[in-house]
TIVO-2410 file (N, C-alpha, C; in nm, 3 decimals):
# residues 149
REC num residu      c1      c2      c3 atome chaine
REC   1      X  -2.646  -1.142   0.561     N      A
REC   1      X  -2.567  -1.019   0.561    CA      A
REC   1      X  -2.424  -1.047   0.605     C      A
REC   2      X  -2.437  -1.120   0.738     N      A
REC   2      X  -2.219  -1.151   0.766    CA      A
REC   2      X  -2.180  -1.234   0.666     C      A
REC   3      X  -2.248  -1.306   0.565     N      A
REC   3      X  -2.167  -1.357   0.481    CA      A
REC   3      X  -2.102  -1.277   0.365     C      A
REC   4      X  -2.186  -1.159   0.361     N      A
REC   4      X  -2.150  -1.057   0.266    CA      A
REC   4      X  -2.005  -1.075   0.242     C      A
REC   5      X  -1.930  -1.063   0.113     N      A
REC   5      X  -1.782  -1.041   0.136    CA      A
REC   5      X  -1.721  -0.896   0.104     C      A
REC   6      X  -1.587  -0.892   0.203     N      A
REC   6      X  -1.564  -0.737   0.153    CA      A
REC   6      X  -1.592  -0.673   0.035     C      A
REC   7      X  -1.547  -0.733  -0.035     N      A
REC   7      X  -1.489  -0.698  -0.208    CA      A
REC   7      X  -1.581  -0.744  -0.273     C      A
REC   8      X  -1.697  -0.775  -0.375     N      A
REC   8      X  -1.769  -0.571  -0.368    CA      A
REC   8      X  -1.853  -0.547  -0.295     C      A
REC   9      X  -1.923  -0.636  -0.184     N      A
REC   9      X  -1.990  -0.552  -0.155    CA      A
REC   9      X  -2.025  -0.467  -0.033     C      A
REC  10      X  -1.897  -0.462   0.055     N      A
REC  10      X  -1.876  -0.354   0.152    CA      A
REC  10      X  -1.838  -0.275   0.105     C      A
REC  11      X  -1.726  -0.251   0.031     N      A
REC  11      X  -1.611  -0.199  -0.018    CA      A
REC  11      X  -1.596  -0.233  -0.155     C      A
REC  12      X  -1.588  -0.114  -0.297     N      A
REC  12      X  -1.516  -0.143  -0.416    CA      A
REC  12      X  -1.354  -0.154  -0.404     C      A
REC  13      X  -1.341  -0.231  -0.472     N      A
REC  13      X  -1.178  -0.234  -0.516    CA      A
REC  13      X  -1.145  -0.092  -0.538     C      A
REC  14      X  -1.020  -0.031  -0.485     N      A
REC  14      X  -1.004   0.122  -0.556    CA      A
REC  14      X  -0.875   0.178  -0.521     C      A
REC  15      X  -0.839   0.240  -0.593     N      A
REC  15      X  -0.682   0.274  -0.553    CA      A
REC  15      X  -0.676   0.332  -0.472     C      A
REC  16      X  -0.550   0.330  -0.360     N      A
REC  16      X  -0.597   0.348  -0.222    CA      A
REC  16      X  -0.441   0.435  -0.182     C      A
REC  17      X  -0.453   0.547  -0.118     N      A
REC  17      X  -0.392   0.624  -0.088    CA      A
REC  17      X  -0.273   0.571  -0.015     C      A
REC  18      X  -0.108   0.577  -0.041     N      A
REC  18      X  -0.022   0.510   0.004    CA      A
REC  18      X   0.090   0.637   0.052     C      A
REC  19      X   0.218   0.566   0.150     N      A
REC  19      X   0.308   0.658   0.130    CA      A
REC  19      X   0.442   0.555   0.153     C      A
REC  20      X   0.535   0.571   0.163     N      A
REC  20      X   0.662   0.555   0.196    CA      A
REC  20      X   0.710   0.533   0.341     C      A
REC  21      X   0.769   0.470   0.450     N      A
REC  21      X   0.777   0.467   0.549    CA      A
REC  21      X   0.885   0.595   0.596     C      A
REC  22      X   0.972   0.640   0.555     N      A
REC  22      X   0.992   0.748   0.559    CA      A
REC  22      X   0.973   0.861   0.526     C      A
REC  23      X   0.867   0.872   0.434     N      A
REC  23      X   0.760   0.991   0.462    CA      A
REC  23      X   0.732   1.062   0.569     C      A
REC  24      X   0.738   1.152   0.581     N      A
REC  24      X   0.713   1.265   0.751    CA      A
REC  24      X   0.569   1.232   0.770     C      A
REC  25      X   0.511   1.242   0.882     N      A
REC  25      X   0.397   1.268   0.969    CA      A
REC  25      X   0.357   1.358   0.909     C      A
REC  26      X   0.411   1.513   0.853     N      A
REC  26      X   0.306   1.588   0.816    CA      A
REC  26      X   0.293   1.575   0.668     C      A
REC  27      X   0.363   1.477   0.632     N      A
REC  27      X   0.300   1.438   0.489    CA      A
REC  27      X   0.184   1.340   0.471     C      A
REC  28      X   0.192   1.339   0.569     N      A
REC  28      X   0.041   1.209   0.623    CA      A
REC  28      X  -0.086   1.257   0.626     C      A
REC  29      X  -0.027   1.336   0.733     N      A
REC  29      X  -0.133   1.431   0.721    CA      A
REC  29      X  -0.204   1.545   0.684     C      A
REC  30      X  -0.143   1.568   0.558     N      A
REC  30      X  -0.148   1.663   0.435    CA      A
REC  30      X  -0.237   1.559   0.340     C      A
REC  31      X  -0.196   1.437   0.319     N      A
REC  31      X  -0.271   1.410   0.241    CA      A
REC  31      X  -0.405   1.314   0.280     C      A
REC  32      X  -0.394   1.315   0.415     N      A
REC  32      X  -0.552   1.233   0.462    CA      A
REC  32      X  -0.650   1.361   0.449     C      A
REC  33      X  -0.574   1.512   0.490     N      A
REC  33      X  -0.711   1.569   0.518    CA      A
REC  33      X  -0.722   1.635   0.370     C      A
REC  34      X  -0.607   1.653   0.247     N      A
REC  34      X  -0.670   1.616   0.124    CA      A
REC  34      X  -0.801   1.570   0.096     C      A
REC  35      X  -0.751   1.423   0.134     N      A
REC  35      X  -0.845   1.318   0.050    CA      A
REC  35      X  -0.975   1.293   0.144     C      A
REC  36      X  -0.950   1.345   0.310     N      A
REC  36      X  -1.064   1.327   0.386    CA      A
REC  36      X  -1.058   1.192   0.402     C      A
REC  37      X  -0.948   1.154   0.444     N      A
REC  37      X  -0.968   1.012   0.514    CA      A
REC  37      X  -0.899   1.014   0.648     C      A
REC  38      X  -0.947   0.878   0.710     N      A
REC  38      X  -0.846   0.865   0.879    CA      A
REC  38      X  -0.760   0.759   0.865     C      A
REC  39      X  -0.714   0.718   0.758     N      A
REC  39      X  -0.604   0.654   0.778    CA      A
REC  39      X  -0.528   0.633   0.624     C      A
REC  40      X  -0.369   0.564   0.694     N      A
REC  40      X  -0.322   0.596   0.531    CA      A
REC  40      X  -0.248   0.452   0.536     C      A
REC  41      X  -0.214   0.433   0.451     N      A
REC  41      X  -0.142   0.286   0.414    CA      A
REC  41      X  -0.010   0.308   0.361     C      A
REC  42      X   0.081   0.246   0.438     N      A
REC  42      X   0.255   0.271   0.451    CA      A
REC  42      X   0.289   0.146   0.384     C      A
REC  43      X   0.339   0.136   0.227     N      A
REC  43      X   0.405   0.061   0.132    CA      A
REC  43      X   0.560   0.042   0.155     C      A
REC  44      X   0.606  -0.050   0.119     N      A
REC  44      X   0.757  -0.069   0.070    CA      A
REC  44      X   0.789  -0.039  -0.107     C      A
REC  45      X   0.864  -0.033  -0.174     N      A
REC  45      X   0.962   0.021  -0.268    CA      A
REC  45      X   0.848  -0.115  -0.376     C      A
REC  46      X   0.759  -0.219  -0.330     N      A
REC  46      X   0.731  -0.311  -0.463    CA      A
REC  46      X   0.552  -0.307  -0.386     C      A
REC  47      X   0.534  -0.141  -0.320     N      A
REC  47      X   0.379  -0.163  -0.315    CA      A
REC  47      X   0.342  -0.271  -0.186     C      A
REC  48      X   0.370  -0.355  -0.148     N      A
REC  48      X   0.352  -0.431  -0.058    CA      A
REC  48      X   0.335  -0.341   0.105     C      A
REC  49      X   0.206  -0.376   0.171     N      A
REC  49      X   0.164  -0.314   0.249    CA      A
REC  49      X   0.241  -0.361   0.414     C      A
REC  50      X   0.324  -0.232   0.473     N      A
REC  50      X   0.426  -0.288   0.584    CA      A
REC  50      X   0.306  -0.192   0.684     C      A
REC  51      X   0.232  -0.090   0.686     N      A
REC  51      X   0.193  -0.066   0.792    CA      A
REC  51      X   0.075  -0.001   0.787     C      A
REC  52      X   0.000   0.114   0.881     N      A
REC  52      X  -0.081   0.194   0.900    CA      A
REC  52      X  -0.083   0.286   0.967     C      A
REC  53      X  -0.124   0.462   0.938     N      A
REC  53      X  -0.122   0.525   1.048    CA      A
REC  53      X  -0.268   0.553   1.073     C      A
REC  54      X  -0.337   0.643   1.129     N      A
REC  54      X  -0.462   0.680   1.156    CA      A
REC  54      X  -0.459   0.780   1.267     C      A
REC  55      X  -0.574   0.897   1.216     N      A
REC  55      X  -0.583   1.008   1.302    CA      A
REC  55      X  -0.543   0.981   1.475     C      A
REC  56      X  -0.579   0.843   1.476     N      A
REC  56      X  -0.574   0.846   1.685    CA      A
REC  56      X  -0.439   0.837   1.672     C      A
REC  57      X  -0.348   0.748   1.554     N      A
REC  57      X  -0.166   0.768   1.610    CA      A
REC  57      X  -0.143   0.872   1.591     C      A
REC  58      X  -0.188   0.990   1.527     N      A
REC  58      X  -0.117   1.101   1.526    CA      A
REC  58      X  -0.162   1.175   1.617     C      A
REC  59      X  -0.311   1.186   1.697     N      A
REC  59      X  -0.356   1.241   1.819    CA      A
REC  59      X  -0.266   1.190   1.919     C      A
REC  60      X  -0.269   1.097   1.964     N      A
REC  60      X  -0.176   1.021   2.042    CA      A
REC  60      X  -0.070   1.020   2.053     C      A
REC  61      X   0.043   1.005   1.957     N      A
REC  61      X   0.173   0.951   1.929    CA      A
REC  61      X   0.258   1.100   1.894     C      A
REC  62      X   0.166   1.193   1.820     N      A
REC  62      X   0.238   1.323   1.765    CA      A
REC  62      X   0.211   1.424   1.875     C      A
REC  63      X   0.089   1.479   1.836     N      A
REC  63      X   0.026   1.591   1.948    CA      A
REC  63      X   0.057   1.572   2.040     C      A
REC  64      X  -0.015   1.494   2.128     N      A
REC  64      X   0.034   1.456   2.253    CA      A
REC  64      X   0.137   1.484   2.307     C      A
REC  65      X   0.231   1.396   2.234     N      A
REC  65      X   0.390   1.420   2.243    CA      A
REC  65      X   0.451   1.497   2.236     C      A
REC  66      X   0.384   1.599   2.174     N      A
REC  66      X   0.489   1.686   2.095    CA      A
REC  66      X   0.620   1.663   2.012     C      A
REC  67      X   0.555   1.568   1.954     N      A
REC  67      X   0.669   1.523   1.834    CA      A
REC  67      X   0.660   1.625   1.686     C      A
REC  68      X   0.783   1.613   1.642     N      A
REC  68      X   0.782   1.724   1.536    CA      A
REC  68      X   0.743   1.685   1.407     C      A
REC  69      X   0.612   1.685   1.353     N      A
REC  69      X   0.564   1.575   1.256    CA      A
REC  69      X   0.648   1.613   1.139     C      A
REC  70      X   0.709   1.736   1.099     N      A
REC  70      X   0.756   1.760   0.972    CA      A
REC  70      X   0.877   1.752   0.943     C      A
REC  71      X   0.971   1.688   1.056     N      A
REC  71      X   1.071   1.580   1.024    CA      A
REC  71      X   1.063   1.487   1.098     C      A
REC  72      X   0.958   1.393   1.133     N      A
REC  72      X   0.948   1.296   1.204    CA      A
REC  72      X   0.904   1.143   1.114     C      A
REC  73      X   0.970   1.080   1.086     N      A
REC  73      X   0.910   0.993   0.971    CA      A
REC  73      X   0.772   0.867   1.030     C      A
REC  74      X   0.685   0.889   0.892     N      A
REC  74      X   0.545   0.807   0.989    CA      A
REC  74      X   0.643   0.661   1.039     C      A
REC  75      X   0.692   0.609   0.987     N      A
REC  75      X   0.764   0.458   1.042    CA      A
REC  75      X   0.720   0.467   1.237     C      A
REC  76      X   0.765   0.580   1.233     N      A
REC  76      X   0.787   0.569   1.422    CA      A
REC  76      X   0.644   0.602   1.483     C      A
REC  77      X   0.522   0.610   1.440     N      A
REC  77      X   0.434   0.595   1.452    CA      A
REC  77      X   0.301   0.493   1.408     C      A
REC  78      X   0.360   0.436   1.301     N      A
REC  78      X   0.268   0.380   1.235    CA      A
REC  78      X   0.300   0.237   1.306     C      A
REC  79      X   0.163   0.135   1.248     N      A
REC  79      X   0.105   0.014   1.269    CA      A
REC  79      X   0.178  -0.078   1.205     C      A
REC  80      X   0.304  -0.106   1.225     N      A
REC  80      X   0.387  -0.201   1.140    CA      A
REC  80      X   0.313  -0.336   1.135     C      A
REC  81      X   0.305  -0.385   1.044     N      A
REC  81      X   0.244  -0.516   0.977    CA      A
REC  81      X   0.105  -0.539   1.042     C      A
REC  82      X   0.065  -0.458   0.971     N      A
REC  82      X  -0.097  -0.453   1.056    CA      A
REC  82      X  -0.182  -0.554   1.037     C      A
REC  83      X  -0.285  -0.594   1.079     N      A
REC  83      X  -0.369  -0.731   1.060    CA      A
REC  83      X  -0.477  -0.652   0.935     C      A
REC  84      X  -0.510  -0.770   0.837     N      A
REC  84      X  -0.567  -0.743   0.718    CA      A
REC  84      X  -0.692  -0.809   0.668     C      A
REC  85      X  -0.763  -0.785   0.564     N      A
REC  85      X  -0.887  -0.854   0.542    CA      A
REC  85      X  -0.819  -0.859   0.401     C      A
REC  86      X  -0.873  -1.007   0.367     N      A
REC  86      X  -0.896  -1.090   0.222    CA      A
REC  86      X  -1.007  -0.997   0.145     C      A
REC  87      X  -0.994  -1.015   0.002     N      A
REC  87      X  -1.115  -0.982  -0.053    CA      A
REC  87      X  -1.273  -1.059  -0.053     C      A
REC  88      X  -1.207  -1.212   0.018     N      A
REC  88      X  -1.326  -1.306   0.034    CA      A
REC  88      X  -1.371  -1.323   0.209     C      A
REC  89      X  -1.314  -1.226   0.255     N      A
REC  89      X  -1.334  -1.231   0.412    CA      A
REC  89      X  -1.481  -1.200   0.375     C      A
REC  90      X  -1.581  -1.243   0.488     N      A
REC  90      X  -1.717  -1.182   0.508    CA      A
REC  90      X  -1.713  -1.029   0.597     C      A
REC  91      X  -1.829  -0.982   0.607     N      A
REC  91      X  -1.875  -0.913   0.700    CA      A
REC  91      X  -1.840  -0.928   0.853     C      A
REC  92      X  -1.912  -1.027   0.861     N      A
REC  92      X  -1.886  -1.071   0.991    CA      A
REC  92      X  -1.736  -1.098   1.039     C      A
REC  93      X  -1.664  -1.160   0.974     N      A
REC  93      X  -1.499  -1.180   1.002    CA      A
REC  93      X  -1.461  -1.045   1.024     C      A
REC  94      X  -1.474  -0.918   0.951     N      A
REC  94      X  -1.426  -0.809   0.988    CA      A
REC  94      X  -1.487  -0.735   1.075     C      A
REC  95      X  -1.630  -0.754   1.143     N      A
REC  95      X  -1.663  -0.698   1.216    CA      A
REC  95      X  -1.599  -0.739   1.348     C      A
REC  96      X  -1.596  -0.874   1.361     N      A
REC  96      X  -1.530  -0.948   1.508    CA      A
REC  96      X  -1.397  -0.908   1.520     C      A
REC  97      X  -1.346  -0.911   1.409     N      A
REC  97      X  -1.135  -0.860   1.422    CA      A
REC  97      X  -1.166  -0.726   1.445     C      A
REC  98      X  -1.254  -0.635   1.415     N      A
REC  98      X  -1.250  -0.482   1.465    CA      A
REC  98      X  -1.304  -0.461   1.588     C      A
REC  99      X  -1.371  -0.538   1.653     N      A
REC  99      X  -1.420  -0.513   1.764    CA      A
REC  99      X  -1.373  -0.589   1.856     C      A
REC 100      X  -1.267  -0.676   1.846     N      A
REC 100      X  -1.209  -0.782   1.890    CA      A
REC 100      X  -1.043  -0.679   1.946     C      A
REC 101      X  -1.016  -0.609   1.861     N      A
REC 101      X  -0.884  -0.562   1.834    CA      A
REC 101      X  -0.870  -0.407   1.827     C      A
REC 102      X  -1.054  -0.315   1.876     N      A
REC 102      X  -1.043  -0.184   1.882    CA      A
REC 102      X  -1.025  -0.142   1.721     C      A
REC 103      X  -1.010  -0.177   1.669     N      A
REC 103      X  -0.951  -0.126   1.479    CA      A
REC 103      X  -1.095  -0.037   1.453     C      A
REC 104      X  -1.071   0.051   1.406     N      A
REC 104      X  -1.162   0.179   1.322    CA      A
REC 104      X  -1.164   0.070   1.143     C      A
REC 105      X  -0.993   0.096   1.162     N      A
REC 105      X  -0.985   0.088   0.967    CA      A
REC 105      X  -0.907  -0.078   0.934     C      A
REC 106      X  -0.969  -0.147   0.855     N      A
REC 106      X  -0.856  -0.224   0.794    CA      A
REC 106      X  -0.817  -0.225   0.690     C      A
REC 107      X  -0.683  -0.276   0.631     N      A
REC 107      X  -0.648  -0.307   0.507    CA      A
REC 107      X  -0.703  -0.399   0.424     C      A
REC 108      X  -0.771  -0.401   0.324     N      A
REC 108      X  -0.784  -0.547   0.241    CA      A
REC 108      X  -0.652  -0.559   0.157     C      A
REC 109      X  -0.634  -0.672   0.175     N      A
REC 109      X  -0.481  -0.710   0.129    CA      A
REC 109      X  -0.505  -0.806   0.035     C      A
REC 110      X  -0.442  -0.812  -0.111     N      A
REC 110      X  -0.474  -0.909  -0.208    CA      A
REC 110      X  -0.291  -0.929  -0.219     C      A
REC 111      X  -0.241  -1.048  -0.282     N      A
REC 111      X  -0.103  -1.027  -0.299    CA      A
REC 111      X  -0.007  -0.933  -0.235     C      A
REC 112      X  -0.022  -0.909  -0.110     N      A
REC 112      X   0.020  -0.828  -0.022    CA      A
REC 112      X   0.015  -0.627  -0.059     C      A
REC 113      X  -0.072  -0.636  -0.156     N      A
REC 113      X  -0.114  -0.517  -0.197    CA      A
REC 113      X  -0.266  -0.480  -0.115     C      A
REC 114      X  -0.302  -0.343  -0.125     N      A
REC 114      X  -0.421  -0.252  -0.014    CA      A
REC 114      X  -0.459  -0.210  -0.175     C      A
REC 115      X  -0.604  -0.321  -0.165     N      A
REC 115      X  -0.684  -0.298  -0.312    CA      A
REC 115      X  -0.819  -0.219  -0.211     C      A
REC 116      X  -0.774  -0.199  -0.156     N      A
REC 116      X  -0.909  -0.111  -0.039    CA      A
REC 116      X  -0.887  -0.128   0.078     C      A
REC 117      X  -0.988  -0.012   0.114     N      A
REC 117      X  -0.999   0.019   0.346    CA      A
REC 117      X  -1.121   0.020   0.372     C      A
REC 118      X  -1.152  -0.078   0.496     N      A
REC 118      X  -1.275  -0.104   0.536    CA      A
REC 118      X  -1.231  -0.006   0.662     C      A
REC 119      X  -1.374   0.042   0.670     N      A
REC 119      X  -1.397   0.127   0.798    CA      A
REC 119      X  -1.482   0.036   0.871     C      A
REC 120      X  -1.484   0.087   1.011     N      A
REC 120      X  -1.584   0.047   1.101    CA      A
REC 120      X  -1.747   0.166   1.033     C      A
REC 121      X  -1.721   0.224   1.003     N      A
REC 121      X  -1.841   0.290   0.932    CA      A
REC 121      X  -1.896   0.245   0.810     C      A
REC 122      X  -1.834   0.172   0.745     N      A
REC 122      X  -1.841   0.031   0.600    CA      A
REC 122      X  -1.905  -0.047   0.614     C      A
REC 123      X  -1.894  -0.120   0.722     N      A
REC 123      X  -1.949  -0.242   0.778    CA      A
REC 123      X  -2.100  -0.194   0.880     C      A
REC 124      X  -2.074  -0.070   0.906     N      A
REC 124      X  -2.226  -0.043   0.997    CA      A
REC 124      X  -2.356   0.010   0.907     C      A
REC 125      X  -2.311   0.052   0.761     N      A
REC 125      X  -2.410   0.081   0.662    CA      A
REC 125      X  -2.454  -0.052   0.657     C      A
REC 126      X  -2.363  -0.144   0.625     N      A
REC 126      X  -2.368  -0.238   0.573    CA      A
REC 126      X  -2.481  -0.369   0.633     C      A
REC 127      X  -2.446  -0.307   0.777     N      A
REC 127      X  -2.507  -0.399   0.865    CA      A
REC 127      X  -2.725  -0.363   0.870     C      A
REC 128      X  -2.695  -0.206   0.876     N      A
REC 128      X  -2.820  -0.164   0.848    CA      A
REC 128      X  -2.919  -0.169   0.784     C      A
REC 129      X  -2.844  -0.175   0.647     N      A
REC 129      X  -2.862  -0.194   0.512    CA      A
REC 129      X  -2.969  -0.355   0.533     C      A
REC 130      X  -2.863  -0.472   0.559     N      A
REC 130      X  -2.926  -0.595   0.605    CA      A
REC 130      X  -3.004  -0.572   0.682     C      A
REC 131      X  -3.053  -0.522   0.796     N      A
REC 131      X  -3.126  -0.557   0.874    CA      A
REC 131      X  -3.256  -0.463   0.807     C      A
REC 132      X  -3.291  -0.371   0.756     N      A
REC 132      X  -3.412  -0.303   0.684    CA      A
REC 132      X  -3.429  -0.381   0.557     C      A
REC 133      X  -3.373  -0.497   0.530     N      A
REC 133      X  -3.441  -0.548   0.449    CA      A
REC 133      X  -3.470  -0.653   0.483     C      A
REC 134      X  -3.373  -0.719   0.634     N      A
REC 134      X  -3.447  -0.843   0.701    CA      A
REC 134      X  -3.601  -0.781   0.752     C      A
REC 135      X  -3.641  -0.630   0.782     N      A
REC 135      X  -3.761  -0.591   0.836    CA      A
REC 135      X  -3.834  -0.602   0.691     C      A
REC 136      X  -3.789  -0.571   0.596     N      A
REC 136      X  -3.884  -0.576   0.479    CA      A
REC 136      X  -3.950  -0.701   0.465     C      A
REC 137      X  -3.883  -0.791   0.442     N      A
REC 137      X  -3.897  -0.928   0.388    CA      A
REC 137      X  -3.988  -1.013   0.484     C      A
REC 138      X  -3.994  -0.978   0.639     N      A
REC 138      X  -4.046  -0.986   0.698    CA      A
REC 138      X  -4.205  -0.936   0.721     C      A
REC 139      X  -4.162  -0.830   0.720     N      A
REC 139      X  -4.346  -0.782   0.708    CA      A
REC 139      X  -4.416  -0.806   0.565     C      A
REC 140      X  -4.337  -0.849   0.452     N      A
REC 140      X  -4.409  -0.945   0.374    CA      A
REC 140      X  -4.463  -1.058   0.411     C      A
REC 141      X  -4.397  -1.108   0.464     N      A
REC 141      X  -4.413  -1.219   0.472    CA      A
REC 141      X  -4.536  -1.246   0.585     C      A
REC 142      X  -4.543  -1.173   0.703     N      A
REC 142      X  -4.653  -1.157   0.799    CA      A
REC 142      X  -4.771  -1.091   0.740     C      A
REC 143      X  -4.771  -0.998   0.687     N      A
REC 143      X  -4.863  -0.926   0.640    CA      A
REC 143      X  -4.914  -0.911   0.448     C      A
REC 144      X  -4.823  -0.996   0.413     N      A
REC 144      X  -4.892  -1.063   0.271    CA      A
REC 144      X  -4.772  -0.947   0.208     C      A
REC 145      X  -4.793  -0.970   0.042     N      A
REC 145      X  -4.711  -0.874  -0.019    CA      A
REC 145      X  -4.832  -0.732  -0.028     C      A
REC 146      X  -4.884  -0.709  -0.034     N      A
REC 146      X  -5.001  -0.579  -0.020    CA      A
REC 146      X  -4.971  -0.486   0.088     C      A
REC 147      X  -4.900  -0.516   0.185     N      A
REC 147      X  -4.869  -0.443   0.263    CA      A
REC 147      X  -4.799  -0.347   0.250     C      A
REC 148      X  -4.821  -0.211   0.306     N      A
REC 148      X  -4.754  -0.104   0.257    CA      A
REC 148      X  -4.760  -0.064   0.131     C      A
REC 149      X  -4.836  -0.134   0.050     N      A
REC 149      X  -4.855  -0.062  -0.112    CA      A
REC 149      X  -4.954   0.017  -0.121     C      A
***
């Protein structure tokens, strides 16, 4: 299962919700709770991925603050050059950098493009997923294939 690699099978490749670094905060967050996501991916002018925001910077960094999200540009909040996953990273590589580094979400970065976002909720199906079929394969194997049929 940690050898699993992101790309496909944590995560499909998929076009992935972007904005502008001067984009406002409440354009951020207009379109995460759109699309129902917790984080968004901050491009430069050729697509190339410069940052990240996510619901806790705007709990944190906006609310908190009382910063004025609807002329406040995400730049001054967001995750400038954030740490990223390959499409050939495993499972396991992204589980240790997220739990290593607190991260909810990462970028998969191909040619400095976000061909997808791994969640910490991605990787825990994922992990489950493996382990009910390490129990499957197992009680075959102890208890013959007849078991449970």
């Amino acid at each position: 299962m940690m050898q699993r690699k992101i790309v496909p099978d944590i995560v499909e490749r998929s076009s992935i919700a972007t904005m502008k670094a001067e984009d406002t905060i409440l354009d951020a967050a207009k379109i995460m709770a759109g699309k129902n996501i917790a984080a968004m991916i901050v491009v430069d002018e050729n697509s190339n991925i410069t940052g990240i925001v996510t619901e806790r910077d705007m709990t944190q960094r906006v609310l908190a603050k009382g910063v004025d999200a609807a002329t406040t540009a995400v730049s001054t909040i967001m995750t400038a050059n954030p740490d990223t996953l390959s499409p050939d990273d495993s499972a396991g590589d992204a589980l240790v950098l997220m739990q290593s580094r607190k991260y909810r979400h990462l970028p998969v970065e191909e040619d400095g493009k976000c061909v997808a976002v791994v969640s910490i909720r991605d990787l825990y199906a994922a992990v489950q997923e493996a382990l009910e079929e390490d129990i499957r394969e197992t009680e075959a194997f102890v208890f013959g294939d007849r078991y449970g049929a």
